[in-house]
C-alpha positions as CSV (number, residue, x, y, z in Angstrom):
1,X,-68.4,43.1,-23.8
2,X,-70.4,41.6,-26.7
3,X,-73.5,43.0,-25.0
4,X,-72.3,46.4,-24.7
5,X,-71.5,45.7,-28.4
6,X,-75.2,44.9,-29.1
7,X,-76.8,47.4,-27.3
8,X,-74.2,49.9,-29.3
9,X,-75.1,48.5,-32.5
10,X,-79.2,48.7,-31.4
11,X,-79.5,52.0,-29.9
12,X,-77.5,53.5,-32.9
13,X,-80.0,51.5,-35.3
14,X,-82.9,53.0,-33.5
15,X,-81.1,56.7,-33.4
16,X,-80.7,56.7,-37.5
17,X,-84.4,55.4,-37.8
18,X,-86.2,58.2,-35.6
19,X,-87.6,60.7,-38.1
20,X,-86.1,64.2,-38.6
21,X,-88.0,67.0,-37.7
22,X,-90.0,68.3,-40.1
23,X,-88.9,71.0,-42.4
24,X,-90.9,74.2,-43.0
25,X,-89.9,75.7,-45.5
26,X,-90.3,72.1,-47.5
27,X,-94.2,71.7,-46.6
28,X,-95.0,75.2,-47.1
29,X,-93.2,75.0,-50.9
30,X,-95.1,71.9,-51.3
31,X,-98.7,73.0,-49.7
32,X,-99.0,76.6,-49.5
33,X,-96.8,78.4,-51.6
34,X,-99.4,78.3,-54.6
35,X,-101.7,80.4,-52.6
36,X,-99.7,82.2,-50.4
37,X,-97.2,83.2,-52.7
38,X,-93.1,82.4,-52.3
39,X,-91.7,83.0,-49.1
40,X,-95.4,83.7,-47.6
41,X,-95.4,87.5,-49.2
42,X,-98.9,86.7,-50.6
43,X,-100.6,85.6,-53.8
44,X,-104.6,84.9,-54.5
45,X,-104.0,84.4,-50.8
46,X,-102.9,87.1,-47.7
47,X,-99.5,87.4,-47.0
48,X,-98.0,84.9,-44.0
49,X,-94.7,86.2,-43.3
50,X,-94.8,88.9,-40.9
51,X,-98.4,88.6,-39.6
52,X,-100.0,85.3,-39.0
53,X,-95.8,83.8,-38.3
54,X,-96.0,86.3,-35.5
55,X,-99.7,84.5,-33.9
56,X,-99.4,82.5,-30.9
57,X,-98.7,78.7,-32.0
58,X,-102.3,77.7,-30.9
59,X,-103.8,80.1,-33.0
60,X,-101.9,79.8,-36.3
61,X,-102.4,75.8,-36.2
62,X,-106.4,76.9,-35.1
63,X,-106.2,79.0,-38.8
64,X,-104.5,76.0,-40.9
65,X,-106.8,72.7,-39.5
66,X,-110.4,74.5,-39.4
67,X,-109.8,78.1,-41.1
68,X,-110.6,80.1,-38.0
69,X,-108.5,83.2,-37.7
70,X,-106.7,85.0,-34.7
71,X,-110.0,86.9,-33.6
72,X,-111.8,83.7,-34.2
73,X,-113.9,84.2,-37.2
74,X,-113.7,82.2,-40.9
75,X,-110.8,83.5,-42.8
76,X,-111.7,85.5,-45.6
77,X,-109.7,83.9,-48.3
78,X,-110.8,80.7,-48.8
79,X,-108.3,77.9,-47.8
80,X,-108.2,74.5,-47.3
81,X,-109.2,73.0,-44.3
82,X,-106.0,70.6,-43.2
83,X,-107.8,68.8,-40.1
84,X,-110.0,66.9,-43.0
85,X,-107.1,66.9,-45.7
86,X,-103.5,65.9,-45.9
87,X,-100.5,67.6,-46.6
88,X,-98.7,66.2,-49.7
89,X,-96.6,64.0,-48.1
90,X,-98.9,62.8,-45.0
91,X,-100.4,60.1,-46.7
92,X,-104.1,60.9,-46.0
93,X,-103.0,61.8,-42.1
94,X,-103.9,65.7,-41.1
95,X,-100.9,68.0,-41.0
96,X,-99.3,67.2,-37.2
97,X,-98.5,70.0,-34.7
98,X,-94.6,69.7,-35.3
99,X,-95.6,70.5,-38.9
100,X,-97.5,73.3,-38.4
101,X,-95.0,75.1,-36.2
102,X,-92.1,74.0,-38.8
103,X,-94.2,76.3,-41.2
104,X,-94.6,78.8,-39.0
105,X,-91.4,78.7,-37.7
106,X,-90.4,79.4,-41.7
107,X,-93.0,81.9,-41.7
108,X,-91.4,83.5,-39.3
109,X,-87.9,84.0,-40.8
110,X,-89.2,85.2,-44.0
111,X,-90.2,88.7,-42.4
């Protein structure tokens, strides 16, 4: 009994410690929206919502880490390139692939 009790107590430890997923609208208020404008409707930068949400995942993380676009040429706008940067709160780490599709995912709704 006290090592079901134990194992209780440590797999409820490790539960609460996993990390959430990552929310998108949250990194893109915090990284994009200066450029891209609130709710990705567009600003010094193209519009997001409605166009590069609806790219294939591959693509649209392709376009935030190197700045290659869906028929694989440089973006017009410049933008930063994320695979040699960090988001705000990534601590010097490139943006991860659940980060990018949170964003998207965001992106997405917004239409």
């Amino acid at each position: 009994m006290k090592c079901a009790f134990l194992t209780f107590i440590t797999l409820l430890t490790c539960s609460s410690a996993m990390a959430s997923p990552p929310d998108g609208e949250t990194l893109f208020q915090d990284n994009c929206v200066v450029c891209h404008g609130p709710r990705g409707t567009g600003g010094s930068a193209p519009k997001l919502a409605g166009d590069a949400s609806e790219w294939k995942s591959k693509v649209f993380e392709r376009a935030v880490l190197s700045g290659i676009d869906d028929h694989g040429k440089p973006l017009k706008a410049p933008m930063p390139h994320w695979a040699s940067a960090s988001f705000k709160s990534d601590n010097g780490v490139k943006p991860s692939k659940l980060e990018i599709d949170a964003i998207q995912k965001y992106l997405h709704q917004q239409k």
